[in-house]
C-alpha positions in Angstrom: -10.3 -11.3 10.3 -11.0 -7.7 10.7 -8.5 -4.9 10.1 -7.2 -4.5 13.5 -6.3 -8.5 13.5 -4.6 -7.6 9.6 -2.3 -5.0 10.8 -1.2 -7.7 13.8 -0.6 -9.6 10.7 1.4 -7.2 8.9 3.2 -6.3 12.4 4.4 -9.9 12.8 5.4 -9.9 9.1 7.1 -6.8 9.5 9.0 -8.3 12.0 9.8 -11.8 10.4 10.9 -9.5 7.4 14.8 -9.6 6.7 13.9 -6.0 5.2 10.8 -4.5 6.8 10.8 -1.8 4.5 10.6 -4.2 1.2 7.1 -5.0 0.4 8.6 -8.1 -1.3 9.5 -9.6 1.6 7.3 -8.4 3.9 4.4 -10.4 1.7 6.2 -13.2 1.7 6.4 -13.3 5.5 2.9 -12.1 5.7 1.6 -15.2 3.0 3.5 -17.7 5.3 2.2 -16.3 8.3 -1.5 -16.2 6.9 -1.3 -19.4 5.7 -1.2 -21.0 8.8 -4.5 -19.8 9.7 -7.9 -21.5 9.3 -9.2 -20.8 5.9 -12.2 -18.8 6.9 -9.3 -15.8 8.2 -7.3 -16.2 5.3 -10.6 -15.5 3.4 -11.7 -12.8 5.5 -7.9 -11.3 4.9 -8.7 -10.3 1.4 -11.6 -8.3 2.4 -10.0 -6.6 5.6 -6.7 -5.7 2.7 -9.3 -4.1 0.1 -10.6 -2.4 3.0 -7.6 -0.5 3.5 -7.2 0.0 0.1 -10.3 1.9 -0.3 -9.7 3.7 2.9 -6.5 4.5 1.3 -8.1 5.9 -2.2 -8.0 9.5 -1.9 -6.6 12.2 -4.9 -4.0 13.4 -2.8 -2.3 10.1 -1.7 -2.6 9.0 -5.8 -0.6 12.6 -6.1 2.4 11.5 -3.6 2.7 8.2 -5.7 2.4 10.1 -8.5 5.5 12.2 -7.5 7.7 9.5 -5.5 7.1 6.9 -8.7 7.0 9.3 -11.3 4.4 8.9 -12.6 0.6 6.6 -11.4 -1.3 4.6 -13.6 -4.4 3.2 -11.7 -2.7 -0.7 -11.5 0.1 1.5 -10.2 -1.8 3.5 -7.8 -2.9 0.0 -6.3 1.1 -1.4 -6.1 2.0 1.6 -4.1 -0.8 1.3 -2.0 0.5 -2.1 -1.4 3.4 -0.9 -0.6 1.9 1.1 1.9 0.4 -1.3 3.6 3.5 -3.5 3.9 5.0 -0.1 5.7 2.7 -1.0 9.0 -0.1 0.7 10.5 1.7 4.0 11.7 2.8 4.5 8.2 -0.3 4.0 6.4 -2.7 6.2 8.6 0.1 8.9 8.7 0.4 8.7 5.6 -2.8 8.8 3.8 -4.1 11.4 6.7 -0.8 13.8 5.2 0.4 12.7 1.6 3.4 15.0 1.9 4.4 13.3 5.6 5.9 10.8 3.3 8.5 13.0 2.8 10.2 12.6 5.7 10.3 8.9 5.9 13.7 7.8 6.0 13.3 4.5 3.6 11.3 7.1 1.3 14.5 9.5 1.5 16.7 6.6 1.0 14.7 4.8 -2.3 14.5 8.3 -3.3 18.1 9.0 -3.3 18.4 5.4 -5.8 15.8 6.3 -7.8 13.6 3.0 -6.7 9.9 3.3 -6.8 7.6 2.6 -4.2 5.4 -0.2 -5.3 4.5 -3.4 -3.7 2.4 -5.3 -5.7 2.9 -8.5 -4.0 1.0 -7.6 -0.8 -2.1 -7.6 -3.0 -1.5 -11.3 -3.3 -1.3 -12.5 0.2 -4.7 -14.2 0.8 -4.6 -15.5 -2.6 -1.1 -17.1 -2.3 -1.9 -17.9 1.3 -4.8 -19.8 0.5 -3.4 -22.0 -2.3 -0.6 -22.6 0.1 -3.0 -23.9 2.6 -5.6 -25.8 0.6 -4.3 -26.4 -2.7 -6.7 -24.6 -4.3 -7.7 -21.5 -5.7 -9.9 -19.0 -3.1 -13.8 -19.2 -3.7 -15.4 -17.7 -6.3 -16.7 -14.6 -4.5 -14.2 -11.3 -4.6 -14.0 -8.8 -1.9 -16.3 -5.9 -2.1 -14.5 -2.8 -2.9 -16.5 0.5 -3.5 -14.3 3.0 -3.8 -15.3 6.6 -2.8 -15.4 9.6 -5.1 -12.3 11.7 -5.6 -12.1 15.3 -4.1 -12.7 17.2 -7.7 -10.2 20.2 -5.8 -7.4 17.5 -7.0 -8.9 17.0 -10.1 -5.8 18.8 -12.1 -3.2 17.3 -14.6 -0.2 16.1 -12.3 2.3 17.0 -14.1 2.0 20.3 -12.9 5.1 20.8 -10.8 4.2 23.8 -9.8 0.4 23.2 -8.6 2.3 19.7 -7.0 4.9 21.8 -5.3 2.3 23.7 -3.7 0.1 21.4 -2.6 2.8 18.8 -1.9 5.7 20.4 -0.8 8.3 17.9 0.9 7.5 15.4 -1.8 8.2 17.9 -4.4 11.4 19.1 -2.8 12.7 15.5 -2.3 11.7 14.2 -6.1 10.7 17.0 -8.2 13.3 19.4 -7.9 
């Protein structure tokens, strides 16, 4: 499975989904789905999902989730990620090409509004679950490779700076920060 036939994954999860915007249920419809599949794809599904999430591992993305979840440890930088992903492919690539651009999503506004964070640690789980589902068993031995790049060292400055955040992040400060 490569990452174009992941995001048809997540697509048809997305619209199985009673709430497409709930990572929750959009890995449960996403497990289901996978699990289906011959085991080779549901192996090849872990690596195509830690492929995004490298693609996804830049300063100022970890600086949005920093802001929308108040705070980002690096298990939490990971969970929003997920969460992310379970958004769909639009999302995701507008979103980690603009940061701020999440801003003006309306489920961001409205989990903003409640106070919920934006985490979605059960799409990291998908070819694991999905695989156990359809063999019984536990995935092979051999993780997904996963080299994350180096951070921009421009974003290397303490977070909670809500003025440096505001500046560089501006929608995202205006809808949490302020």
């Amino acid at each position: 499975m490569n990452k174009q036939q992941f995001w048809e994954l997540i697509e048809a999860a997305r619209n199985q989904a009673t709430d497409p915007t709930e990572g929750e249920a959009v890995a449960r419809e996403a497990t289901s789905l996978l699990a289906s599949r011959p085991v080779e794809e549901i192996v090849a599904a872990e690596q195509a999902l830690w492929d995004l999430m490298v693609d996804s591992y830049t300063n100022p993305l970890w600086a949005a989730a920093y802001i929308a979840n108040g705070g980002c440890s690096d298990d939490g930088f990971d969970y929003f990620r997920g969460w992310l992903i379970a958004q769909g492919r639009e999302v995701f690539e507008r979103v980690v090409a603009d940061p701020d651009a999440l801003a003006a999503l309306p489920v961001v506004q409205a989990l903003a509004a409640r106070g919920v964070d934006l985490e979605g640690e059960d799409m990291l789980g998908i070819a694991w679950n999905a695989h156990i589902s359809a063999t019984g068993d536990e995935p092979p031995a051999s993780p997904p490779t996963i080299r994350y790049p180096e951070l921009d060292p421009t974003w290397n400055f303490d977070f909670n700076d809500h003025d440096e955040m505001t500046r560089r992040l501006p929608r995202l400060a205006a809808l949490y920060l302020e």
